[in-house]
C-alpha positions in Angstrom: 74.3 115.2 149.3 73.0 115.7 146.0 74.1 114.6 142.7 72.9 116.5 139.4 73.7 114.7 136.3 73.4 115.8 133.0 71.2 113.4 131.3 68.7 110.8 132.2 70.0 108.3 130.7 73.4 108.9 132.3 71.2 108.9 135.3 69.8 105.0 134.8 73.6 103.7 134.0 74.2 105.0 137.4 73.5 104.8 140.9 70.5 106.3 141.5 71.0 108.7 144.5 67.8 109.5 146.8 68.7 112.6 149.3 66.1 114.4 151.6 65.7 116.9 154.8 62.3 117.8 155.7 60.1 118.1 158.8 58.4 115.0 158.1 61.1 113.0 158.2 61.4 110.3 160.4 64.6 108.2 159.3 67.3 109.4 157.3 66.6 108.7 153.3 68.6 106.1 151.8 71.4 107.4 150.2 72.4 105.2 147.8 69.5 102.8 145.7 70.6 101.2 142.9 68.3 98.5 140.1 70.5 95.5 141.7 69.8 96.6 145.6 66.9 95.6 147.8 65.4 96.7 150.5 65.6 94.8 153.9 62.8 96.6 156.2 60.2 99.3 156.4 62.7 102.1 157.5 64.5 101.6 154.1 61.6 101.9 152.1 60.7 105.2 153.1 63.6 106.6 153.3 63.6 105.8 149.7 60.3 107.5 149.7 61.2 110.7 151.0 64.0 111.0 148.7 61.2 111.0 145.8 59.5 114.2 147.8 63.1 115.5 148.0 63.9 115.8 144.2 60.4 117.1 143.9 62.1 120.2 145.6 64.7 120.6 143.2 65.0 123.9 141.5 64.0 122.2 138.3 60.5 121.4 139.9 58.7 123.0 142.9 61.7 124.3 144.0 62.4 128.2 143.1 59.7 128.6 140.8 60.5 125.9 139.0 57.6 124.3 137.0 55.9 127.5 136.9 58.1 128.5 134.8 56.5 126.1 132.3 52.7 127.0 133.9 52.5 130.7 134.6 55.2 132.3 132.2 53.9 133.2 128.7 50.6 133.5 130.3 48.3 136.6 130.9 49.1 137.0 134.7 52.6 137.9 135.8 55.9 138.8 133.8 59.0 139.6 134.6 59.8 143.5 135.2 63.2 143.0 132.9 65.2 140.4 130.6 66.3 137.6 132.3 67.6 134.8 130.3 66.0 132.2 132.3 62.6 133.8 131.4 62.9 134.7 128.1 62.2 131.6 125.7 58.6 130.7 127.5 58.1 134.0 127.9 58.8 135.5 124.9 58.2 132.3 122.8 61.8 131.9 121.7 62.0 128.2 122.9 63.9 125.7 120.8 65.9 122.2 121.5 68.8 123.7 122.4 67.4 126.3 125.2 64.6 124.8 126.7 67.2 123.0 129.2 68.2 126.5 129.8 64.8 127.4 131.3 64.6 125.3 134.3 68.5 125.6 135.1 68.2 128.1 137.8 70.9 127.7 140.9 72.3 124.8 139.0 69.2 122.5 139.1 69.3 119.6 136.5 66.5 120.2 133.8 62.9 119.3 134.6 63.1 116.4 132.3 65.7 114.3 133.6 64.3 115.2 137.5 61.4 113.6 136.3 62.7 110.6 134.9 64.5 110.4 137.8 61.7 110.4 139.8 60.1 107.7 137.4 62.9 105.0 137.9 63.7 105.6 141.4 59.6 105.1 142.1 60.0 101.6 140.1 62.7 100.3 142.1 60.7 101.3 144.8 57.6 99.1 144.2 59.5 96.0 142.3 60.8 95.7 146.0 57.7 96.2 147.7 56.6 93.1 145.9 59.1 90.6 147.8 59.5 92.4 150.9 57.7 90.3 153.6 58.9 92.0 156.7 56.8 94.8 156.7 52.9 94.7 157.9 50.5 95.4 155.0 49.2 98.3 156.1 52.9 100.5 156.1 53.7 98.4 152.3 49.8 100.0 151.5 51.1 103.5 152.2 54.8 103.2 150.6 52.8 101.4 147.7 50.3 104.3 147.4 53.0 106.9 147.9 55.1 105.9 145.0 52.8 105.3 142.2 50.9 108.6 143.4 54.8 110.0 142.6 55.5 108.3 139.4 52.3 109.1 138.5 52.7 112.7 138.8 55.9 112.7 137.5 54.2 111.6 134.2 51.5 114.1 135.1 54.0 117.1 134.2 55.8 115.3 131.2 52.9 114.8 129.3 51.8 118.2 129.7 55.2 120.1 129.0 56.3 117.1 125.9 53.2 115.3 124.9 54.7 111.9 124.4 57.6 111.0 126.3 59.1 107.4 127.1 56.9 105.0 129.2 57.3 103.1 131.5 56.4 101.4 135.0 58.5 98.9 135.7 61.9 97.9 136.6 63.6 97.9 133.5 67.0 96.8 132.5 69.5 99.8 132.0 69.9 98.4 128.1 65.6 98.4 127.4 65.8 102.3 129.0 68.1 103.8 127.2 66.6 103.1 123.7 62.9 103.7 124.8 61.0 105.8 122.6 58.3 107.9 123.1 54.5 106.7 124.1 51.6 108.5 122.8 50.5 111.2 125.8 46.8 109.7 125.7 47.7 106.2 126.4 50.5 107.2 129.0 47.6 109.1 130.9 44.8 106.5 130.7 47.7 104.3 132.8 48.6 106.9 135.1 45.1 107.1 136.0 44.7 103.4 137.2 48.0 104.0 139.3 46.6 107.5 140.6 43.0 105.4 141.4 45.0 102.4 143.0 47.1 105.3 145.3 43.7 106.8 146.4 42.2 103.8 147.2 45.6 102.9 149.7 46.8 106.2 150.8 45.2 107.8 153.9 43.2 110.4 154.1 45.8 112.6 156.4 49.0 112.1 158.1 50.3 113.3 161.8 51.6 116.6 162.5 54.8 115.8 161.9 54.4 114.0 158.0 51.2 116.9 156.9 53.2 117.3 153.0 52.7 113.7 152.3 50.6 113.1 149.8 47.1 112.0 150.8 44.3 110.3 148.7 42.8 113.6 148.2 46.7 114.9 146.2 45.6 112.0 144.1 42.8 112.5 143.4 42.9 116.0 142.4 45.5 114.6 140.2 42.9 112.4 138.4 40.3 115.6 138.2 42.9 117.9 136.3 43.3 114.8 133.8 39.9 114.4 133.3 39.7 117.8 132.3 42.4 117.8 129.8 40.6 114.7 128.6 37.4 116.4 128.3 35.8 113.5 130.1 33.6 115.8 132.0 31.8 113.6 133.5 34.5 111.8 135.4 35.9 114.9 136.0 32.9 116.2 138.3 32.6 112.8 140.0 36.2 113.1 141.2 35.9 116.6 142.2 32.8 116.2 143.9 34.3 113.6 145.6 36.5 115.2 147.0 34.1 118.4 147.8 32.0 115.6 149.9 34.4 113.3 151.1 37.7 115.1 152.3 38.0 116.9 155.5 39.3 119.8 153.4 37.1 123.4 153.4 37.5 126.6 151.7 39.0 129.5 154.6 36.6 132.4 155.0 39.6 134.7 154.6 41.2 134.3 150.7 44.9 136.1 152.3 44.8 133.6 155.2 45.1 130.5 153.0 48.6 132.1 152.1 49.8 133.3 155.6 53.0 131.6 156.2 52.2 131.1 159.8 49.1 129.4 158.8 50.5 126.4 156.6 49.2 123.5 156.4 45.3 125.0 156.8 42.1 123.6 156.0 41.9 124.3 152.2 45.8 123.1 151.7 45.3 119.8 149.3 49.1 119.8 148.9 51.9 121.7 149.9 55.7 121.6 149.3 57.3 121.8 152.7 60.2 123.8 153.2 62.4 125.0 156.5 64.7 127.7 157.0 67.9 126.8 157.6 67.6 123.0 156.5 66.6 122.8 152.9 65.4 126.7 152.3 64.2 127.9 149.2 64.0 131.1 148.0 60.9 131.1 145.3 59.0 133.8 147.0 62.0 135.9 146.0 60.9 136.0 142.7 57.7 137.7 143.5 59.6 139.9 146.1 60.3 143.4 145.3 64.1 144.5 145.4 64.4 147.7 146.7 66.4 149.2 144.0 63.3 149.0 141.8 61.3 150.6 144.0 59.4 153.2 144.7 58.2 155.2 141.8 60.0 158.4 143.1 63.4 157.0 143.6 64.4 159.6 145.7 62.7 158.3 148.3 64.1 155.3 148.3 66.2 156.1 151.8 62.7 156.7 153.1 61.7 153.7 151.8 64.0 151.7 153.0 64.0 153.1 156.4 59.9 152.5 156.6 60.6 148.5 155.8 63.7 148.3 158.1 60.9 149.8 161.3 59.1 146.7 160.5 61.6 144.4 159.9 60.5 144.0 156.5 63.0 144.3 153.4 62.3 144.3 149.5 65.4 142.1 148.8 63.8 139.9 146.2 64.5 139.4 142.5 61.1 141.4 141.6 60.7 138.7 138.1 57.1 137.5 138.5 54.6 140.8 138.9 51.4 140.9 137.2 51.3 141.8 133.8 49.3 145.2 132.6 46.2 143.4 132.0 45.9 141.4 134.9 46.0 144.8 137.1 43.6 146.7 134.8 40.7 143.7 134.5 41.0 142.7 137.5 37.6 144.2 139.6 38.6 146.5 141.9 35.8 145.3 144.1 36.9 142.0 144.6 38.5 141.4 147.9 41.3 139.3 146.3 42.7 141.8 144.7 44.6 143.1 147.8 46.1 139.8 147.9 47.0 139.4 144.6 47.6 143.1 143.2 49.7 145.9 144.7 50.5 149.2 143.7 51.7 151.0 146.9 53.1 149.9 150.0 53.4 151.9 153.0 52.3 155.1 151.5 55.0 154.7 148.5 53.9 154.0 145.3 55.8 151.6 143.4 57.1 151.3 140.1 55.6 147.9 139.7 52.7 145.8 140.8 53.2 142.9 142.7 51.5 139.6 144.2 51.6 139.6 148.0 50.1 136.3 148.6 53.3 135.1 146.9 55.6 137.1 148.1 57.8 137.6 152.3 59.2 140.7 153.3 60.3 139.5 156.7 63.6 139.8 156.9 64.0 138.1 160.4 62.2 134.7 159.7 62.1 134.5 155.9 65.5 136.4 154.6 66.8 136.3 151.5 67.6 132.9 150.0 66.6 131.0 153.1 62.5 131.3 153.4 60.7 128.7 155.1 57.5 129.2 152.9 55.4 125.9 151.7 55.0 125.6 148.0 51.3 125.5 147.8 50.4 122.9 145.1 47.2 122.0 145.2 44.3 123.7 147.0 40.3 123.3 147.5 39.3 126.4 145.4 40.7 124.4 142.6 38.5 121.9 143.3 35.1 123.9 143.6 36.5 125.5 140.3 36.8 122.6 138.2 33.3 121.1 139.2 32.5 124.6 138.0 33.7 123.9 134.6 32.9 120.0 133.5 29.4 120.7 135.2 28.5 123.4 132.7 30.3 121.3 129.9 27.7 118.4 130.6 24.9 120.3 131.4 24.7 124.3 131.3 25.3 126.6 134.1 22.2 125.3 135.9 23.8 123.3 138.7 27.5 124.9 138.4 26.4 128.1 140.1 26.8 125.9 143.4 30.2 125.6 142.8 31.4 129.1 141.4 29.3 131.0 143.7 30.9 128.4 146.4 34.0 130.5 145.8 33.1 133.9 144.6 31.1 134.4 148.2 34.5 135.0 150.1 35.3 137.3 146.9 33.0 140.2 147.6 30.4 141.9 149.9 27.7 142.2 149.4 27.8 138.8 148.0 27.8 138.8 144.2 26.5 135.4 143.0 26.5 134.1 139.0 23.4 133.4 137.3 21.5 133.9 134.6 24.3 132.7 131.9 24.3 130.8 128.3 26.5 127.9 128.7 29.1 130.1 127.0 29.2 132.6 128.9 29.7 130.8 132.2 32.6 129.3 130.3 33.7 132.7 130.2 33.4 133.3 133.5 35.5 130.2 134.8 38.0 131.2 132.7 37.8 134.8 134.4 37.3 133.1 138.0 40.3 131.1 137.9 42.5 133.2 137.2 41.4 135.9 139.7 41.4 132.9 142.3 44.4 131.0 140.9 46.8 134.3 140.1 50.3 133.1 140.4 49.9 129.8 141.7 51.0 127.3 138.5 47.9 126.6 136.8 47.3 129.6 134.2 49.2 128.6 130.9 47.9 125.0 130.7 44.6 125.9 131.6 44.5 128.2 128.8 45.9 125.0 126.6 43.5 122.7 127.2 40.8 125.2 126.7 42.8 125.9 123.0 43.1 129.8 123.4 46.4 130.2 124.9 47.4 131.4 121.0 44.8 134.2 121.6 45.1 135.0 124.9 48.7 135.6 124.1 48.0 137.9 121.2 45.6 140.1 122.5 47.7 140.9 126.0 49.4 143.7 126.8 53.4 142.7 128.1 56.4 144.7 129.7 59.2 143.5 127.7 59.5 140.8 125.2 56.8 140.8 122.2 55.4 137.1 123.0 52.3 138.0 120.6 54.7 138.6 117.5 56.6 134.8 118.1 53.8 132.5 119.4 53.3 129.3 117.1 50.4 126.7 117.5 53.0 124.4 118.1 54.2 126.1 121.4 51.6 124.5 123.7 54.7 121.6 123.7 58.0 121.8 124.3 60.6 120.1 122.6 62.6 117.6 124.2 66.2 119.0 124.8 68.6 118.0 121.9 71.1 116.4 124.3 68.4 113.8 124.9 67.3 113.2 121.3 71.7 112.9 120.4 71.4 110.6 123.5 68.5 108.8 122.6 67.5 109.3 118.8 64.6 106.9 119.3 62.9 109.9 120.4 62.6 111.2 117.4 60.8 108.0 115.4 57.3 108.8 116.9 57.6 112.9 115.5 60.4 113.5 113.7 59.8 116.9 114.0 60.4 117.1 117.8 56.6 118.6 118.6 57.3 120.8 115.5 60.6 122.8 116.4 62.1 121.4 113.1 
């Protein structure tokens, strides 16, 4: 059962409702959790738990596309082929109060905001219980502990980079202090959330059985801490923590770049994090969006019978939505010698050309165990590329290129062959080149827009690339690295309008 309500504050006057299915699950999630409840053993607690992984999965979030809607769209990787409603304000830069709810309502999810608030209280109630429960042994109430403020935490994570300042807070409020909270600067919020994401590391473990492997581990955390370091600019801490993990983690980097996205190879060495989801029990259908639908395709239309018959002899179908296929530029800069490009540009299939490019690491044509609307695919959230990558980067920032070639050419040397190693670069124009790198590496996978934020050339980026539809270059304002918070909030809540009465400048 799941309940969508329409605002988070509606949400805290009410029950708060935790609802799961996944592979991992050992015990069914508590259904019903509420401020005034406790919790009488161990089984309870993380049934609680996995109802905070559950909501994750929400359309709103890492369900569908969900979030990268926020992190990929308006961007200078993929596009949609046509208008779609859903697309069109981040896209085209035509977001205001009243339809940036719109964006993240796909299937009838509730909006990313109040899933992460949701997410945020439920996480509280969580650990004000942990304190007094006393039959449980320390090591399980270390693990539940860890789990939820790594959750919470990332919750925050998200809301400060799509709103800035948001309300704040981390404990167990009374309904009445909630629902008049304003909003906390994004820098203070984020120095807290990196204690709790410190604190999760230090009591999460490393990995998990089999049977539990999308759990966050201290790794998810701290890769978590890394990516705020960077946004910080604290370079320094930035490199430790990614280092860290390079060193410390039993994670590596696949010799193969399309393995690390092979559906029957989930869960592999360079996985950090991954969304789990099972056909038949709580599908999702995300890779849709990067799937091609036949009636797009191919170029020649009239052979789309022969088309379709070609797909059917391998059980393969384009039945997807087609929205998310790389943009112009990303097809034409993009080095044709680089042995990711297969897996992350295609302009034929089969012998047809197509109308469109697309990404096949993102996408599933099998029509037998991924169909339409019911894939089994993991969300891949975090990976060890990343990592390499971002040592890359707050290296060079502290010191030059000198000892950041280790980690870029780290990467790069699955990427081509011969090997083509980096060298020889100002400190500028190894920037350059991480900003290339990534997104040749990262293509698709939620981490383009705010990368291009923090480095403060989104607005650039966005005028100088070439689009399908929409003219994002002609509407982009400086102000649109934020969102603004939805206007049923601020007529909820108009507290949240005393710290920035002019809503992150969208009045």
């Amino acid at each position: 059962m799941k309940i969508y309500i329409k605002s988070p504050l509606r949400i805290f006057l009410l029950m708060l409702v935790f609802t799961a299915c996944d592979t991992f699950l050992e015990e069914e999630p508590r259904q019903i959790v509420s401020p005034t409840n406790f919790f009488n053993s161990g089984a309870e607690v993380k049934s609680a738990i996995n109802g905070l992984y559950d909501i994750y999965k929400n359309n709103s979030l890492h369900g569908k596309i969900g979030l990268d809607r926020y992190y990929e769209n308006g961007a200078d990787v993929i596009g949609p082929n046509r208008e779609f409603g859903q697309v069109e304000p981040i896209q085209n830069y035509t977001i205001n109060e009243g339809n940036v709810s719109d964006i993240s309502q796909g299937a009838g999810a509730p909006i990313t905001w109040q899933d992460l608030f949701r997410i945020i209280q439920n996480a509280s109630i969580i650990l004000d219980n942990l304190q007094t429960l006393d039959n449980i042994n320390q090591e399980a109430k270390d693990r539940y502990t860890g789990e939820a403020l790594f959750l919470r935490a990332y919750a925050y994570y998200h809301l400060t980079n799509l709103w800035g300042a948001v309300p704040f807070f981390v404990e167990n409020l009374p309904i009445e202090e909630i629902r008049v909270l304003g909003r906390t600067d994004a820098d203070e919020i984020r120095n807290s959330i990196l204690a709790d994401l410190q604190r999760a590391q230090d009591l999460l473990p490393a990995s998990y059985s089999s049977s539990e492997l999308s759990r966050a581990t201290k790794w998810t955390a701290a890769i978590v801490m890394a990516k705020i370091y960077l946004i910080q600019q604290d370079w320094q801490s930035a490199l430790n923590k990614s280092v860290e993990i390079i060193n410390n983690s039993d994670h590596g980097l696949l010799n193969d770049y399309a393995s690390v996205f092979d559906p029957f190879n989930e869960y592999n060495d360079e996985i950090i994090w991954s969304m789990d989801f099972v056909k038949d029990i709580n599908q999702d259908d995300w890779p849709d969006h990067f799937t091609p639908r036949i009636r797009d395709e191919p170029r020649n239309s009239d052979e789309r019978p022969l088309l379709s018959e070609a797909l059917g002899s391998r059980t393969e179908g384009f039945t997807g939505y087609g929205l998310a296929v790389p943009l112009p530029d990303y097809v034409n800069d993009f080095p044709v010698d680089d042995l990711r490009r297969s897996s992350n540009i295609v302009t034929s299939y089969l012998d047809f050309e197509l109308n469109f490019p697309y990404m096949p690491k993102m996408w599933n044509l099998d029509q037998i165990n991924s169909p339409r609307g019911n894939h089994g695919d993991n969300k891949i959230i975090f990976r060890l590329a990343d990592v390499y990558l971002m040592a890359a980067e707050a290296e060079n920032e502290l010191n030059g290129p000198g000892a950041a070639y280790q980690y870029i050419n780290t990467v790069r040397e699955r990427a081509y062959e011969p090997n083509q190693p980096l060298s020889g670069m100002s400190q500028q124009q190894f920037r350059e080149a991480i900003y290339d790198e990534r997104r040749w590496e990262l293509g698709g996978e939620g981490h383009r827009r705010l990368d291009l934020i923090r480095w403060g050339i989104l607005l650039d980026v966005v005028r100088e690339t070439e689009y399908r539809i929409y003219n994002p270059a002609a509407n982009i304002q400086p102000h649109q690295v934020l969102l603004p918070i939805p206007v049923e909030e601020l007529r909820l809540n108009p507290a949240l309008l005393e710290f920035d009465p002019t809503n992150n400048g969208y009045r």
